[in-house]
C-alpha positions as CSV (number, residue, x, y, z in Angstrom):
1,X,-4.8,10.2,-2.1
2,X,-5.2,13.9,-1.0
3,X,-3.6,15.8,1.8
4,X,-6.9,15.9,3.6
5,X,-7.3,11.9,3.3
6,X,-3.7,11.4,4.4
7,X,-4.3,13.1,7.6
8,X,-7.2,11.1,8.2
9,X,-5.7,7.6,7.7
10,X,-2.2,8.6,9.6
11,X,-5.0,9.9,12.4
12,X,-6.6,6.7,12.2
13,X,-4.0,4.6,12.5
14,X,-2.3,6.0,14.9
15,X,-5.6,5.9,17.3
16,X,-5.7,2.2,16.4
17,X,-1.7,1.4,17.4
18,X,-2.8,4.0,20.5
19,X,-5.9,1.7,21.3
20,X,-3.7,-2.1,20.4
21,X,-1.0,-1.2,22.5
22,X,-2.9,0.2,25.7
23,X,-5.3,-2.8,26.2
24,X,-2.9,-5.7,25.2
25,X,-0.6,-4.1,28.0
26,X,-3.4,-4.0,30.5
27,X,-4.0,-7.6,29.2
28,X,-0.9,-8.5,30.6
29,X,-1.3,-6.7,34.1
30,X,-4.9,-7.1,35.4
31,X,-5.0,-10.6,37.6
32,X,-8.6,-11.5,36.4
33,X,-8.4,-14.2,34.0
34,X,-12.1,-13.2,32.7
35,X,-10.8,-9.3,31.9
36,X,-7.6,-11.2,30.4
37,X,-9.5,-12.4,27.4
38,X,-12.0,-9.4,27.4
39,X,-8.7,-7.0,27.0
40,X,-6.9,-9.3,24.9
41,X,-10.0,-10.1,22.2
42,X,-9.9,-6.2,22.0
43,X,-6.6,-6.1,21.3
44,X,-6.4,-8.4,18.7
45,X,-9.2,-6.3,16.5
46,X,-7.6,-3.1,17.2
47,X,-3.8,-4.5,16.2
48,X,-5.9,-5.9,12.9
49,X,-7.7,-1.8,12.0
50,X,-3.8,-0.8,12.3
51,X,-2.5,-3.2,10.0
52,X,-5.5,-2.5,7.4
53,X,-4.6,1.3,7.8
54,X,-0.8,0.6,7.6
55,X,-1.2,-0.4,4.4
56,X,-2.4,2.9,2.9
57,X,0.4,4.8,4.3
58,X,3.8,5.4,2.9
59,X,5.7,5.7,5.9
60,X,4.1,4.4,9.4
61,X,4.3,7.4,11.6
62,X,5.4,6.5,15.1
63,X,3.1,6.2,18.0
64,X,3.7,8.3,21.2
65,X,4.7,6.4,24.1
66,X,4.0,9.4,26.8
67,X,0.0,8.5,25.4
68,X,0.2,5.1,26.3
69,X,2.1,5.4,29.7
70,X,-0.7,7.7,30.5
71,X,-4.2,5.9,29.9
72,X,-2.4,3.2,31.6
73,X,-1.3,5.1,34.5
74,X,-5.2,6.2,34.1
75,X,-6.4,2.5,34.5
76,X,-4.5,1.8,37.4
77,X,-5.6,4.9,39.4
78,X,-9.0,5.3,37.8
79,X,-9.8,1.5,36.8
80,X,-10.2,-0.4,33.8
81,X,-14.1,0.7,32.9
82,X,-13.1,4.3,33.2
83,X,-10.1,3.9,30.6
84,X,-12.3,2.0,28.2
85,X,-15.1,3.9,28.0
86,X,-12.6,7.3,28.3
87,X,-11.0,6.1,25.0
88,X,-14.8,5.5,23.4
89,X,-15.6,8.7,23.7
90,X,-13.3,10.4,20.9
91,X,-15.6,7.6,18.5
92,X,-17.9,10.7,18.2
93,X,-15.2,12.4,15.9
94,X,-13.8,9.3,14.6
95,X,-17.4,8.6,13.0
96,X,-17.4,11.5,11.1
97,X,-14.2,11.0,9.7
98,X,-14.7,6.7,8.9
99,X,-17.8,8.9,7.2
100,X,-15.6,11.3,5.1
101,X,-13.4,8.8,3.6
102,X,-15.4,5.4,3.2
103,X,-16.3,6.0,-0.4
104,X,-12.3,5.9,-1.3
105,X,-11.8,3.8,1.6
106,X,-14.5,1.1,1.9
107,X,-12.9,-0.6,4.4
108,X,-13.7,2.4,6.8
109,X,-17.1,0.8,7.3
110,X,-16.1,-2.4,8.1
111,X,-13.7,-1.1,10.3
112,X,-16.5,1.4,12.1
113,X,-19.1,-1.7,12.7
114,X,-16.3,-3.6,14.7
115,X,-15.7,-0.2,16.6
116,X,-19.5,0.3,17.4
117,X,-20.3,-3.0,17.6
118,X,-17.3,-5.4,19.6
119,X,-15.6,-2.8,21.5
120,X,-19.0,-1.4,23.1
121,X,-20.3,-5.1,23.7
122,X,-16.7,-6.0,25.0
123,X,-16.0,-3.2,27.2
124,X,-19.4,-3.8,28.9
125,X,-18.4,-7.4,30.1
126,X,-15.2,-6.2,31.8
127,X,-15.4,-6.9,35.3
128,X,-14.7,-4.6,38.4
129,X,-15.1,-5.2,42.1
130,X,-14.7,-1.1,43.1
131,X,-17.5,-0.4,40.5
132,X,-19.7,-2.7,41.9
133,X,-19.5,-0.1,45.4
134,X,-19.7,3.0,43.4
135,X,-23.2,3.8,44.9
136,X,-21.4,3.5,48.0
137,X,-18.5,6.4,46.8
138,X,-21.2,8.2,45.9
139,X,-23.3,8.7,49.0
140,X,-20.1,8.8,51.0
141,X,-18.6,12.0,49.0
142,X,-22.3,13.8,48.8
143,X,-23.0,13.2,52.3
144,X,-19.5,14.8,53.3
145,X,-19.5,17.6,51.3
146,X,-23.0,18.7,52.1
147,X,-22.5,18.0,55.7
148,X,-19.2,18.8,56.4
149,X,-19.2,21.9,54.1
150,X,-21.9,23.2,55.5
151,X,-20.7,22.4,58.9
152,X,-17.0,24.2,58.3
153,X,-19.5,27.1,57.0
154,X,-21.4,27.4,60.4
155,X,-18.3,26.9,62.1
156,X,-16.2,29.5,60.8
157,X,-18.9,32.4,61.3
158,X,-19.9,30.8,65.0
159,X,-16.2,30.2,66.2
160,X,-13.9,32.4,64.0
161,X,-10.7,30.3,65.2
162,X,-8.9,27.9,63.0
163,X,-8.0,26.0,65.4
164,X,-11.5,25.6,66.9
165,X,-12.9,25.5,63.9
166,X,-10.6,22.1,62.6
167,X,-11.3,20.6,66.1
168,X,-14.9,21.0,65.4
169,X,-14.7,20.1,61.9
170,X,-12.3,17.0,62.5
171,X,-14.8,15.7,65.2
172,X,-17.7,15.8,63.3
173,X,-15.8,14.6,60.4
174,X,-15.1,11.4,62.0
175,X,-18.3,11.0,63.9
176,X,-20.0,11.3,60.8
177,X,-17.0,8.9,58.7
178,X,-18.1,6.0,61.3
179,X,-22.1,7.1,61.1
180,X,-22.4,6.6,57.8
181,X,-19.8,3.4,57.3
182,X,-22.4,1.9,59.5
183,X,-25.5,2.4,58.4
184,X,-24.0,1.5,54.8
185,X,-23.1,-1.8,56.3
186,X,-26.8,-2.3,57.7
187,X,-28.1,-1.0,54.6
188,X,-26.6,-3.4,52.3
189,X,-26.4,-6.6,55.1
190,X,-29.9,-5.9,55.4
191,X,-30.5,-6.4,51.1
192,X,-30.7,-9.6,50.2
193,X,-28.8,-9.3,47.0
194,X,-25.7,-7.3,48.5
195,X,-23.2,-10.4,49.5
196,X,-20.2,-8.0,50.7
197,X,-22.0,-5.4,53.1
198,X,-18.7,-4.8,54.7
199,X,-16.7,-3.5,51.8
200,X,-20.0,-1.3,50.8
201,X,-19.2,0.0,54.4
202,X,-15.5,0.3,53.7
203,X,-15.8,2.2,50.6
204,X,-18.2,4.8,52.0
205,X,-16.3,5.6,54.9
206,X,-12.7,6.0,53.0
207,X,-14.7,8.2,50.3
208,X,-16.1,10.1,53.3
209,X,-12.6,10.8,55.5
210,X,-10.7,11.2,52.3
211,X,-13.1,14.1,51.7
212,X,-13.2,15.0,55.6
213,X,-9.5,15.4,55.1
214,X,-9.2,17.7,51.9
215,X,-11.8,19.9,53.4
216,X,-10.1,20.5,56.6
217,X,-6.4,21.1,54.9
218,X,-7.4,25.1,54.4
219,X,-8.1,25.5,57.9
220,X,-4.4,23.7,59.2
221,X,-2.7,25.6,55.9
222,X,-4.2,29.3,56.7
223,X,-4.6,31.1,59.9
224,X,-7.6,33.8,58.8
225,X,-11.1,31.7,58.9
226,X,-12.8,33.2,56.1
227,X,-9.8,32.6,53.7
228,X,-10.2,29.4,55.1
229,X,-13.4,28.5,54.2
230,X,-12.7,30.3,50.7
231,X,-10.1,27.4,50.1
232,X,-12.6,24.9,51.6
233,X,-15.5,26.1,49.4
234,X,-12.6,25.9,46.6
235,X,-12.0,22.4,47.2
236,X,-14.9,21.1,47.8
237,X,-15.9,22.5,44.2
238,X,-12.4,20.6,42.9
239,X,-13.9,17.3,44.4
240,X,-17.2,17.6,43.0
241,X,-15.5,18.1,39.5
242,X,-13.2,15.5,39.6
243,X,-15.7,12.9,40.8
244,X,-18.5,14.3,38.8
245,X,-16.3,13.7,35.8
246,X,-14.9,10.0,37.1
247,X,-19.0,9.0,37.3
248,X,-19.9,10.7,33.7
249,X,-17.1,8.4,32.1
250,X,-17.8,5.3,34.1
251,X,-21.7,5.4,33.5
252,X,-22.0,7.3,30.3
253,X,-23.5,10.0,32.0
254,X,-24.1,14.0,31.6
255,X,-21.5,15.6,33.2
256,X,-22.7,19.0,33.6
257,X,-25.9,18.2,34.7
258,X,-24.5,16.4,37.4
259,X,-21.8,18.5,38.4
260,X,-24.3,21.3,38.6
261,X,-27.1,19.7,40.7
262,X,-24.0,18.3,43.7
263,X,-22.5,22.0,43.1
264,X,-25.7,23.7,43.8
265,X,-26.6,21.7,46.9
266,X,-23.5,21.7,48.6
267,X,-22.9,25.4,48.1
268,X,-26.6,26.1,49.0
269,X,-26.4,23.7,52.3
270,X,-22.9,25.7,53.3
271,X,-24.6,29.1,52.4
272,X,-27.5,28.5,54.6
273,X,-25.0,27.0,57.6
274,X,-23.3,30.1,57.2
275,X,-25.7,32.4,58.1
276,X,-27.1,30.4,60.9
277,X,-23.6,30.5,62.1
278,X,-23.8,34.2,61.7
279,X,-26.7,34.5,63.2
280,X,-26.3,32.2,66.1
281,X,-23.2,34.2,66.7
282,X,-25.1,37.9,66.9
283,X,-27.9,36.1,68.2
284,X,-25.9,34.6,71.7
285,X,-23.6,37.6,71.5
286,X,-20.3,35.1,70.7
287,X,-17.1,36.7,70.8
288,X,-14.1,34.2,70.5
């Protein structure tokens, strides 16, 4: 065997004991009986593509633990889909490699059907009640950071006094949190295929104040508004990254394009508040 073949079966298996290891320990945690099996069926075909890989190496390298503490710290902040299909996405490079070596290694092949074909099927059976509401997450952060963005924007220009300014923000912030809970929860009562309108209502409001919350921090942290509305602007691109991110992995989406499109229209809508807040201000001859 070559060095360059070595290093791709000690990768290999090491991304298998990786892979074994992480779902049969979330096996063991989640409470759903149906993801139980799902996780542990998994499991078992992953602890078999070790063994097979095993038994080309010399000495069995040692798997990090810090790797599997963190995708399963991952799954219970993030959720079970989002791990799953996180770990997926390295099969890109993985193919090419199962390519590389599966005329010494013909058992790469077998092994990169199962990968491609049980994990996918598998992994799309798993079961999750928050991903059911993500639709819900969705228009709660969009709605927040377009409106309350924009909002802080006008604010900042029209009032030019933090503590005005978080006042305003935190009241609109809430009106709006409650607004849009209800009219989730008559959105959804009134589908007839949505049998849980109130936790549709639930999730967008929480998605909506946790956002309310991050984007007000700046102007209770710093005293000078337009430093304030920097850190806001700041933020608010933070959220739309991490979220944009969180949906890419969970639907097996494009990332960028989506973290472009929310970037663009949240930035424009606080751009344009901005200098209606500036105007408004000249305009009415506002001095606070």
């Amino acid at each position: 065997m070559t060095p360059e073949m070595k290093r791709y079966v000690h990768k290999f298996y090491l991304d298998e004991a990786l892979d074994a290891e992480v779902y049969a320990i979330l096996a063991k945690r989640t409470k759903s009986e149906h993801n139980r099996k799902i996780l542990e069926a998994i499991a078992h075909d992953e602890r078999k593509h070790k063994a097979q890989w095993a038994s080309f190496l010399d000495n069995v390298p040692e798997l990090n633990a810090f790797r599997v503490w963190f995708f399963t710290l991952l799954a219970k902040i993030f959720g079970l889909t989002f791990v799953l299909n996180l770990m997926e996405s390295g099969e890109a490079e993985a193919i090419e490699g199962y390519k590389a070596i599966s005329e010494q290694f013909p058992i790469a092949r077998k092994i990169l059907e199962d990968e491609s074909r049980h994990e996918e099927e598998l992994a799309a059976m798993i079961e999750e009640d928050g991903l059911s509401y993500i639709s819900s997450m969705v228009l709660g952060l969009n709605d927040a950071l377009v409106e309350l963005t924009g909002a802080l924007a006008g604010f900042t220009l029209a009032l030019n006094d933090n503590k005005m300014i978080g006042l305003a923000g935190f009241i609109t912030g809430v009106a709006a949190t409650l607004s849009m809970a209800a009219s989730e929860y008559l959105s959804k009562k009134a589908d007839s295929g949505e049998k849980h309108p109130l936790k549709a209502a639930a999730y967008t409001g929480l998605a909506y104040l946790f956002t309310v919350a991050l984007l007000l921090a700046p102007y209770i942290i710093f005293s000078a508004p337009l430093v304030s509305l920097a850190f806001c602007l700041l933020v608010a691109a933070l959220i739309i990254l991490g979220f944009t991110y969180f949906v890419s992995v969970v639907r097996k989406s494009s990332f960028l394009h989506g973290f472009r499109e929310m970037l663009t229209i949240s930035f424009s809508v606080a751009l344009i508040s901005f200098l209606i807040g500036w105007g408004a201000r000249a305009w009415l001859q506002i001095d606070i």
